[in-house]
N, C-alpha and C positions, 0 to 999 in steps of 0.2 A: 484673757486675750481680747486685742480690740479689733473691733472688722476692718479692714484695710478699707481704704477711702477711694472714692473716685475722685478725680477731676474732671469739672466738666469741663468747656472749650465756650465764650462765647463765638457762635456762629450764628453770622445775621443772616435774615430772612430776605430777600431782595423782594424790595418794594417795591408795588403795580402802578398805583398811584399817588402820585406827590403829593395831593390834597391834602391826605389822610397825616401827612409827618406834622407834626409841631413846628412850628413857627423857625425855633433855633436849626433845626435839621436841615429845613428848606433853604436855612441861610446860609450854612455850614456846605451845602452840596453844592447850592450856587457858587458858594467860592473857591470851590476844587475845583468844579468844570470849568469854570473861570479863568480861575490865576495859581492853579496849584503849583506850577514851576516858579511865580513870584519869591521873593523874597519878604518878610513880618509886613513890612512898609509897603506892598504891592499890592497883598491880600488885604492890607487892612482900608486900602484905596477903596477897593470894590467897592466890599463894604461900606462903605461913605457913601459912595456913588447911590448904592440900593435906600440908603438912611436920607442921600438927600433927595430924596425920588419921594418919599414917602414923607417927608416936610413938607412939601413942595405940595403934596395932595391936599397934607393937612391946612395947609394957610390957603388953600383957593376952596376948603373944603371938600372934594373931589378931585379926582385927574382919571384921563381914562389909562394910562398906567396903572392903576391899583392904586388905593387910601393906607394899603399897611403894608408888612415886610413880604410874606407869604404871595399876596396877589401881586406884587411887585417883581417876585424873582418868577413867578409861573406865567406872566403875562403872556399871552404868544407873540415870538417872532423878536423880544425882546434881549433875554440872555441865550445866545445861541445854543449852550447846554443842554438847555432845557427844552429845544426843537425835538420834533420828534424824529427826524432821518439822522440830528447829528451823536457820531459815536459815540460821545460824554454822554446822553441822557442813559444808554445801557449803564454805563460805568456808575453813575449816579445812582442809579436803582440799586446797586452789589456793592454799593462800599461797605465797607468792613472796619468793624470802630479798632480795627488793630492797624490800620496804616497810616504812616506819619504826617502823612500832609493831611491826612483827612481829620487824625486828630488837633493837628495847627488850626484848620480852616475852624473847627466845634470851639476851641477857645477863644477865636477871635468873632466866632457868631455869636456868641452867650457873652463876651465884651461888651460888641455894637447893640444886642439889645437892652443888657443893662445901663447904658446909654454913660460908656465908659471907653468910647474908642477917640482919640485923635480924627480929625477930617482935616488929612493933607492935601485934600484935592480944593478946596477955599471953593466948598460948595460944588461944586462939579455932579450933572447930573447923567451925564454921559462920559465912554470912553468908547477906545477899541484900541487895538494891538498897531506896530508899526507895520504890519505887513498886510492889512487892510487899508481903503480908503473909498470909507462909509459917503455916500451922498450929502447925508446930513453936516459933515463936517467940515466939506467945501465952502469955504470962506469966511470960516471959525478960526480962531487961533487959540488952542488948549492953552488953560489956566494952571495945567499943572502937566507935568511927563515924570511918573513914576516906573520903574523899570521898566517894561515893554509896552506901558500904554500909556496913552494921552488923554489928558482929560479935559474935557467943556463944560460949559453952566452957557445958559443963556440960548438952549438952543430951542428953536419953535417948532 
């Protein structure tokens, strides 16, 4: 007779501080709080956005954005997400590697850092949504519009 088996369940732990996640995780969460309602090609914007953030450090050798992926998506005041009153940064701590967009957003992080994504944004190191209208962006004219957001390069 064999002993009946358990299953277990993965159930994640909700995480205190972002610090502590690996590189891909922090990217992966950026782009659900992000762009999780995007579509392959929205999400995979972001991301560009975040990769060319972190180019951009590396060829001036610093930026006070952040020099890598991690300090780039936690920067404060940068990906609204990851602000501390906005309601994504809860969701972000509780994801759950059983939900769909979050497992889209993890394929398409571990893509951009294998340095294996498409940049349809032609460089672009900012965005935002249409239903903002950021300061910065007054008298830009976005180099790309991928579903709900608009994208720049060149801003000071």
């Amino acid at each position: 007779m064999t002993e009946p088996q358990t299953l277990t369940r993965s159930v994640s732990t909700p995480v205190t501080d972002p610090d502590t996640l690996p590189e891909v995780e922090v990217l992966a969460r950026t782009l659900y709080g992000e762009a999780r309602g995007e579509e392959l090609r929205g999400i995979e914007a972001v991301a560009s956005v975040i990769l060319n953030r972190v180019a951009f450090a590396k060829r001036r050798g610093r930026y006070w954005w952040g020099n890598d992926i991690k300090s780039v998506c936690l920067k404060p005041a940068q990906f609204s997400c990851w602000n501390a009153k906005d309601p994504n940064r809860k969701k972000l701590l509780a994801l759950s590697p059983r939900d769909p967009a979050y497992r889209l957003c993890k394929r398409i992080a571990k893509r951009a850092v294998a340095g294996e994504l498409p940049d349809h944004t032609e460089g672009a190191t900012h965005y935002h949504t249409h239903a903002v209208d950021p300061f910065w962006a007054r008298g830009h004219v976005p180099v790309a519009e991928i579903g709900n957001h608009l994208f720049y390069k060149n801003i000071g």
